[in-house]
Backbone as CSV, one residue per row, in Angstrom:
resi,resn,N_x,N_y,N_z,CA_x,CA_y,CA_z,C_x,C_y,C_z
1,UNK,9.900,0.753,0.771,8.673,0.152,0.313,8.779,-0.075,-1.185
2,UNK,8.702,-1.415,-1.610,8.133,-1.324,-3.184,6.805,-2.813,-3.311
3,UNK,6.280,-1.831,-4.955,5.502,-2.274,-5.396,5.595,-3.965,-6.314
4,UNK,5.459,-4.986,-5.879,5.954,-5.979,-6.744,5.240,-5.906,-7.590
5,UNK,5.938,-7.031,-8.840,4.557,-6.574,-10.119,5.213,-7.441,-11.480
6,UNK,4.828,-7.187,-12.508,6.232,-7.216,-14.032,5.648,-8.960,-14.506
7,UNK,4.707,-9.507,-13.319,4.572,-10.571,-13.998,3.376,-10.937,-14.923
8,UNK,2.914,-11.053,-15.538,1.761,-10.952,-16.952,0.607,-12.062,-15.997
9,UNK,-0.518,-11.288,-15.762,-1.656,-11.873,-15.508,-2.480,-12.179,-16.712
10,UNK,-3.585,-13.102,-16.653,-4.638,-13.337,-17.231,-5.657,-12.092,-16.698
11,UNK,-6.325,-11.784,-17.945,-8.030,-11.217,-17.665,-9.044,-12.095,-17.427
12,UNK,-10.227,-11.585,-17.179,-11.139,-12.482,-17.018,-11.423,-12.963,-19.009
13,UNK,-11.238,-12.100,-19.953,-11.517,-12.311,-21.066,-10.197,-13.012,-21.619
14,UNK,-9.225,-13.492,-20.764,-7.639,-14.357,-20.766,-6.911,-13.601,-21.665
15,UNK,-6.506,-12.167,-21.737,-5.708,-11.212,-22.540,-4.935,-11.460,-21.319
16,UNK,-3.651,-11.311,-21.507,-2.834,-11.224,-20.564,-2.629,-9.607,-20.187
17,UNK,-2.245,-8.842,-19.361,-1.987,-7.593,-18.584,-0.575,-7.730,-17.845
18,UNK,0.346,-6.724,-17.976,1.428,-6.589,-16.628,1.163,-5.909,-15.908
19,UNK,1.737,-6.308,-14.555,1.527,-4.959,-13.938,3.104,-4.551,-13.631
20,UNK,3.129,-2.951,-13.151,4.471,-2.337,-13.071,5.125,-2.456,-11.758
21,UNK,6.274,-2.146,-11.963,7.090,-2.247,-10.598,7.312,-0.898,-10.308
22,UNK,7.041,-0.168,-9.080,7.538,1.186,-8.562,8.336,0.937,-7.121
23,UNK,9.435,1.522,-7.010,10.392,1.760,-5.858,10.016,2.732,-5.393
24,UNK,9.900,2.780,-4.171,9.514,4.293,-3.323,11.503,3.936,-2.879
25,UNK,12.007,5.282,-2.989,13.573,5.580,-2.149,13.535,5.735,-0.810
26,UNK,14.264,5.632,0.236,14.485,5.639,1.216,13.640,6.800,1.711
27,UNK,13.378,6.938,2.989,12.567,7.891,3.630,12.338,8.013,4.999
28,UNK,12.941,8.815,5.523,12.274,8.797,6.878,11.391,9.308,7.591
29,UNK,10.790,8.863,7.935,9.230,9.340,8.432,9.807,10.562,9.329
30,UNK,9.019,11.409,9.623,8.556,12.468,11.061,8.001,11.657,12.059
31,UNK,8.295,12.120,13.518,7.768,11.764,14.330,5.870,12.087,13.910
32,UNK,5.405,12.980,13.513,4.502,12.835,13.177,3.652,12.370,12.058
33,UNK,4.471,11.964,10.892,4.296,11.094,9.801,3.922,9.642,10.961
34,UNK,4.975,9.473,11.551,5.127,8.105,12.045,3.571,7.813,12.786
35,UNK,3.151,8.978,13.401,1.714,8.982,14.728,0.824,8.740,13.277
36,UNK,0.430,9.587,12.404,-0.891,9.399,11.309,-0.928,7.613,10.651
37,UNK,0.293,7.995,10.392,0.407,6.229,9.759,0.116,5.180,10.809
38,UNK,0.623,5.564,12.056,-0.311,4.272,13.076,-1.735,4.231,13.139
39,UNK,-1.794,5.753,13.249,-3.250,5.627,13.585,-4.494,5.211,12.233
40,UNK,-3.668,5.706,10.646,-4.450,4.849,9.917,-4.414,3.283,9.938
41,UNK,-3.321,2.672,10.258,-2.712,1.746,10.455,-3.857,0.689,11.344
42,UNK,-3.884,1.878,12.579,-4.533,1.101,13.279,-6.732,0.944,12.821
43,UNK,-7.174,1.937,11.694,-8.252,1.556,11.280,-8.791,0.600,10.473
44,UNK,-7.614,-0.160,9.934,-7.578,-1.751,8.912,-7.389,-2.836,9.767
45,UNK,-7.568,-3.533,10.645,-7.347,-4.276,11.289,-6.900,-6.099,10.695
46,UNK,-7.420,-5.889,9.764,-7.082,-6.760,8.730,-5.644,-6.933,8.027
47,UNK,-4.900,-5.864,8.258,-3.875,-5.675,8.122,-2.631,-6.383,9.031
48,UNK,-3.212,-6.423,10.410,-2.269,-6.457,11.515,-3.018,-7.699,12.639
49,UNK,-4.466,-7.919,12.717,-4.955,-8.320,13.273,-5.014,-10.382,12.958
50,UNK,-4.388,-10.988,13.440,-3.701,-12.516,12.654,-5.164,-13.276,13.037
51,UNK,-6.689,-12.759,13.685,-7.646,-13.530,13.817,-8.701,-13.082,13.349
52,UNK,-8.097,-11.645,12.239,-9.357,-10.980,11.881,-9.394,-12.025,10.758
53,UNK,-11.293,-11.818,10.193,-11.111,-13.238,8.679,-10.531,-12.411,7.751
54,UNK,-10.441,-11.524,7.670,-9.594,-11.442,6.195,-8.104,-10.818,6.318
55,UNK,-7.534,-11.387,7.005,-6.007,-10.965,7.373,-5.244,-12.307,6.198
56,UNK,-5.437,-12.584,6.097,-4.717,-13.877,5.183,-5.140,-13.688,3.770
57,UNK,-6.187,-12.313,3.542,-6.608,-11.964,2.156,-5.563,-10.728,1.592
58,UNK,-5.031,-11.089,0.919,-3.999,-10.239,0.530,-4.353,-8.699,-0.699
59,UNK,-5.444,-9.397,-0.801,-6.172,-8.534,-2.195,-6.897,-7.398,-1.178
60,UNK,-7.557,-7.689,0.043,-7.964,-6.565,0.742,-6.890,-6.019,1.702
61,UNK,-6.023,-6.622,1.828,-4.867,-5.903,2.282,-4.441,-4.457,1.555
62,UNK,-3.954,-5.313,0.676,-3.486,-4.243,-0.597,-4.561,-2.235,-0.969
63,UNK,-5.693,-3.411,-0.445,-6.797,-2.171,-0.938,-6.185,-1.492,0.308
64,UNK,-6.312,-2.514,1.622,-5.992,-1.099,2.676,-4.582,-0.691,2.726
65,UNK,-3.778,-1.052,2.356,-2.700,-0.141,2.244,-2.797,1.307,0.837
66,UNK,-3.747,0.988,0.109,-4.018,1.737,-0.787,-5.019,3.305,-0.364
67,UNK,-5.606,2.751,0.190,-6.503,3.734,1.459,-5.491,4.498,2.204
68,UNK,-4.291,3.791,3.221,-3.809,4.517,4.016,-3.257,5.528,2.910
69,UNK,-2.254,4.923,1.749,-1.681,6.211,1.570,-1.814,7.061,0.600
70,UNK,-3.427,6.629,0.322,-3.948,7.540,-0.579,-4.321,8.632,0.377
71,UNK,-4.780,8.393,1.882,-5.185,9.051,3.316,-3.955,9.905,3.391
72,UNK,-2.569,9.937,3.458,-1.263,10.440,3.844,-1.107,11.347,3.043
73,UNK,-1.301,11.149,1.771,-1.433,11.778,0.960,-2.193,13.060,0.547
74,UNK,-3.208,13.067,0.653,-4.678,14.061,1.235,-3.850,14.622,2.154
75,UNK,-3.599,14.058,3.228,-3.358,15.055,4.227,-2.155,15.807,4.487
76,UNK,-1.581,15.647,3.364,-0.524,16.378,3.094,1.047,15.544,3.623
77,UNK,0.985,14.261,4.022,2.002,13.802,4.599,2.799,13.090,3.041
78,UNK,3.901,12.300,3.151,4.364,11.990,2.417,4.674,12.353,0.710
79,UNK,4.316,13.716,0.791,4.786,14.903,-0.559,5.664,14.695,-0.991
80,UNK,7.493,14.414,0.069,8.875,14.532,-0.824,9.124,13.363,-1.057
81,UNK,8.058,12.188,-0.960,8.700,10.712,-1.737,9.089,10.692,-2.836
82,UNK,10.136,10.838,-2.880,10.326,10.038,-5.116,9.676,8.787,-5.048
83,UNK,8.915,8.411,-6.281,8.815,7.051,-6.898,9.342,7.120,-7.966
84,UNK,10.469,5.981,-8.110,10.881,5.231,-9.289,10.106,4.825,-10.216
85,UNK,9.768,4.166,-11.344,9.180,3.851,-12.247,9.717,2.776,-12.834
């Protein structure tokens, strides 16, 4: 998994901002890493669902992938990830 990013946005006040790039390293899930992540997986439907309306919105995507693994996280799953910087 990585984070794309590094390219200089506008603000709404037109300051430009970057955002960063992070590499998550290789990882292999647990069979039970693998069950939580479906099942958050499966509470965004927007994510996966190609007739939900906001599946083609990438900005609420993002939020829900931000949810799941802020969720994985809490619950204690995904602890020995390195992230790169």
């Amino acid at each position: 998994m990585s984070a794309k990013g590094g390219k200089p946005k506008k603000t709404a006040q037109g300051r430009k901002t970057k955002t960063t790039t992070e590499t998550v390293t290789s990882h292999q899930f647990t069979d039970t890493e693998k069950i939580e992540l479906a099942n958050q997986v499966n509470k965004y439907p927007c994510i996966w669902d190609v007739s939900h309306k906001n599946y083609k919105r990438s900005d609420i995507q993002s939020n829900c992938w931000q949810l799941i693994a802020n969720t994985m996280l809490f619950k204690g799953f995904l602890n020995n990830i390195k992230i790169n910087k």
